[in-house]
N, C-alpha and C positions, 0 to 999 in steps of 0.2 A: 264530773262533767254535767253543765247543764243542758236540759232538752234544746235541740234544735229543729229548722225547719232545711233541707236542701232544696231548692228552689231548678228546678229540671232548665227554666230558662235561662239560666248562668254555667251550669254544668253539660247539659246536651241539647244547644241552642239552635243546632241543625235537623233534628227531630222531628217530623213531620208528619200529620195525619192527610188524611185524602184534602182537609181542609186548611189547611197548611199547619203553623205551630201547635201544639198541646201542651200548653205550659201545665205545670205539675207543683206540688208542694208537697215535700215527702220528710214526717213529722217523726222526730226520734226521740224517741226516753234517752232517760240520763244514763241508762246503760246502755246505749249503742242498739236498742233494737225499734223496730221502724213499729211506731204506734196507729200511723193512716198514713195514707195520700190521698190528698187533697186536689181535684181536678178545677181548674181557675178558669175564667172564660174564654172558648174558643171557637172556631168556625167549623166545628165539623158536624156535620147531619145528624139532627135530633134524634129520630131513629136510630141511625147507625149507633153514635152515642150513647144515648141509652142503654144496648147492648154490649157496648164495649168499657163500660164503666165498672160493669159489674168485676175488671180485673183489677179495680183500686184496693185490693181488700185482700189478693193476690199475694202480699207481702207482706201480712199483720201477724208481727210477732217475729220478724226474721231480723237477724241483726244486720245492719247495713254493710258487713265486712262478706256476708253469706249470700247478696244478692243475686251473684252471678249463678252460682250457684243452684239458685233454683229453678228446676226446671215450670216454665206459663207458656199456656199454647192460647191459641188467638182466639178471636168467639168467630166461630163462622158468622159470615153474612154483616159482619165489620171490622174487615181484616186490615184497612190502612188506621181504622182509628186503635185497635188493638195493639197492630205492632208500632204507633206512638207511644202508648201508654208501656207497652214494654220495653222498648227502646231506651226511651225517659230515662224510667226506674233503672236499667240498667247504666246507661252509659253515667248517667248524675252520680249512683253510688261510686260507679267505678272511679270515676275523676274525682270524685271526695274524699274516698279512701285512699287513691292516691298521696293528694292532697297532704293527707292527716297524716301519711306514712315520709314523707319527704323531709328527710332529720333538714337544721337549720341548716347546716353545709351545703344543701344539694338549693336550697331555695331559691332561684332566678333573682329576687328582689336583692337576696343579700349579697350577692357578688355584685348588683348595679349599687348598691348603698358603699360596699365597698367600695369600689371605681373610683365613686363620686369623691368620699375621703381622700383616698391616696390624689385622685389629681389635685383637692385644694391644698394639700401641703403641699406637694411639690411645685405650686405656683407661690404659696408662701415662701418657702424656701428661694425659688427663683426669684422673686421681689426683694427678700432679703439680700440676696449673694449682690444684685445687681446695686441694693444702697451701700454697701459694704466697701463695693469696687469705688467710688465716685469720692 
């Protein structure tokens, strides 16, 4: 496996600090464990911020399957930017592990990909049967 980045604005896109979104970047070695997060620009209060940054660091060295897992409590006196940055990190890992765990059979795309097949042969088919008749 090569290292990745989970991007919290694709996975927990309803997320919100006091200042509305906290997009996140949350950086994984090639063994599955979380090497940073990465806090990316957003609106929430300098100060508050500041304080509530310090939980990017929260989850260095846990493997991204173990997130839920562990227990992070907020920083007083920047409780909505906290419980974004917790949030985040939680629901993103969750929904990516998910993700990783969804053998191909179960995967949304592959029963629309299928669909798509089976209905153009059976228009093939139909176009054929119809020159056949004539």
């Amino acid at each position: 496996m090569e290292p990745f980045v989970i991007q919290t604005s694709q996975y927990a896109p309803d997320v919100r600090g006091f200042g509305g979104p906290v997009p996140l970047e949350i950086h994984v070695s090639s063994t599955g464990v979380i090497d940073s997060i990465t806090a990316l620009p957003n609106n929430e209060d300098t100060q508050f911020w500041n304080n509530a940054k310090s939980l990017l660091h929260a989850w260095d060295g846990v493997p991204v399957s173990d997130v839920g897992a562990k227990s992070v409590d907020v920083v007083t006196g920047a409780t909505y930017s906290s419980r974004a940055i917790i949030e985040g990190v939680r629901q993103s890992a969750a929904e990516w592990n998910k993700e990783q765990n969804t053998s191909f059979w179960e995967h949304p795309a592959f029963f629309g990909s299928l669909l798509a097949i089976v209905a153009a042969i059976v228009a093939v088919m139909i176009v054929k049967m119809k020159r056949n008749k004539k």
